[in-house]
N, C-alpha and C positions, 0 to 999 in steps of 0.2 A: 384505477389505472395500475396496473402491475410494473413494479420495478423491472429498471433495464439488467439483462444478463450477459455475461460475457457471451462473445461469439466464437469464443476462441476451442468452446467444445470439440474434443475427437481424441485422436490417438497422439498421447505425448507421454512424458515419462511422471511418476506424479513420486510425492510424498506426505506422508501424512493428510493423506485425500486432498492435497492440492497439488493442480499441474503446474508443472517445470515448464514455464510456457516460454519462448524465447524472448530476449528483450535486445531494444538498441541501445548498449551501453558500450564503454569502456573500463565498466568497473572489472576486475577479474571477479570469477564464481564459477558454477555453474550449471548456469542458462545458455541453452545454444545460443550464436549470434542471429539476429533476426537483420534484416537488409533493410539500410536508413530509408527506401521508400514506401518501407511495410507496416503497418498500424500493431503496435505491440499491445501488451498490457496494461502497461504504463499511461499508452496514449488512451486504453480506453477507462481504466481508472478515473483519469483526472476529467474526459469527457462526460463519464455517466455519475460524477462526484455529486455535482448540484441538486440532481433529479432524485437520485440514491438515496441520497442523507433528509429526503423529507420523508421516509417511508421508514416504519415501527418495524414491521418484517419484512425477511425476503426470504422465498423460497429456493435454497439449496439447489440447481438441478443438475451438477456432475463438478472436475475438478477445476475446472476453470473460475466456476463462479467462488468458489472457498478462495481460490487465490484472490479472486477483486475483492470480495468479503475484505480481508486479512489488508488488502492494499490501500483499501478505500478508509477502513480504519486506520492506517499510519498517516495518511494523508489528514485526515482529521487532528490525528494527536500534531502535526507537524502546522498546521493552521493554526494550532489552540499556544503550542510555544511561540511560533511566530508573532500570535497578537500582541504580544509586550512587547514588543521592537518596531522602534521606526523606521530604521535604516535597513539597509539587504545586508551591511560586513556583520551587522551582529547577529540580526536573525543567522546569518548562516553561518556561524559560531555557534551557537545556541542548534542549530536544528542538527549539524556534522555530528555536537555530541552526542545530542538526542538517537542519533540512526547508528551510530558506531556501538553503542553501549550495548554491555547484554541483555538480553532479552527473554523469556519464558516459551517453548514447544510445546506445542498442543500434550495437552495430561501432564506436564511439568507442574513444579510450584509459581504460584504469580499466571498463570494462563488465567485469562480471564473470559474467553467465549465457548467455556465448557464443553459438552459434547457434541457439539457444530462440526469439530474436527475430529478425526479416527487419531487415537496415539499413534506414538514411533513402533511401527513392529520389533524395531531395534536399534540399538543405538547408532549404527550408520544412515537408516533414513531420519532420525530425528536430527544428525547432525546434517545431511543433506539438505533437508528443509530449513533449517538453520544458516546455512551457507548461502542456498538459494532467494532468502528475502532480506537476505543483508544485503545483497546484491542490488536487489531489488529495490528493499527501500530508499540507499543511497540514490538509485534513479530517481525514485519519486520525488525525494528529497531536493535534488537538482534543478528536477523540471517545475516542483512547486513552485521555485522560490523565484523561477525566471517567472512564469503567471503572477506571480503575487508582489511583486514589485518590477513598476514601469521602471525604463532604461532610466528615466534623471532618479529612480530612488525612489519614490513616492509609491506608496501602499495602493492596491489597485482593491478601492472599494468594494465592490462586487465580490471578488473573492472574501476578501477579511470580513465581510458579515457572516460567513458559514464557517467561522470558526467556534460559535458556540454550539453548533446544531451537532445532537449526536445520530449517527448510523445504527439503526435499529437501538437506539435509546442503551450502547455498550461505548467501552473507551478499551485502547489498549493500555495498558500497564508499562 
């Protein structure tokens, strides 16, 4: 069975061979605004999370899926910090730093999924793609943590078992 692929394929603006795909946030960045009744990235991230992160490879097939790639990874690293936390005020303590911090662009130093991604032709799209998955991740980040802990607080099982499993057997840094 082949892993799930974005659908988000077509014409968007991209960087570093991932598309600037719109999301529904309120974080500033960006990401065009996408309309709260419209399925983002985000939502398909966390939907095609479970299924994704059983599978060694995935085949690359245009800029959309590098961005789930890249997304679906932070959401793992953000599971893997979460599991030492009972609570939701500490996990998201722990995960706000985790997603604010700086972080490595594809061909920088600390990049850790190699030639998957095309470098920055220039230092304005690596700073764009930079811009664009801070944005991003702080959504994931967000939406993780409402899934992953029920309203009274308590750890929603199902989720915290796939915080050890890795996505194509990588972590991000």
């Amino acid at each position: 069975m082949p892993a799930y692929h974005s659908k988000f394929e077509g014409s968007c603006e991209e960087a570093c061979g991932c598309g600037l795909l719109p999301l529904k946030t309120k974080t500033r960045g960006p990401a065009p605004p996408c309309a709260p009744s419209d399925e983002d990235i985000v939502d398909e991230t966390i939907r095609y999370f479970r299924p994704n992160s059983l599978f060694r490879n995935f085949e690359v097939k245009g800029s959309a899926d590098r961005t789930l790639i890249y997304l679906t990874l932070t959401l793992q690293q953000i599971l893997k910090e979460c599991e030492r936390f009972k609570t939701r005020p500490e996990a998201e303590k722990a995960v706000h730093s985790l997603v604010v911090k700086q972080f490595p662009i594809p061909g920088g130093p600390g990049w850790s999924l190699g030639g998957m991604f095309p470098i920055p032709k220039d230092l304005q799209e690596g700073e764009t793609w930079r811009l664009y998955m801070k944005q991003a991740r702080e959504e994931v980040a967000s939406r993780t943590l409402d899934i992953l802990f029920y309203p009274d607080g308590t750890k929603n099982k199902w989720w915290n078992a796939f915080a050890k499993r890795k996505f194509m057997n990588k972590e991000l840094k």
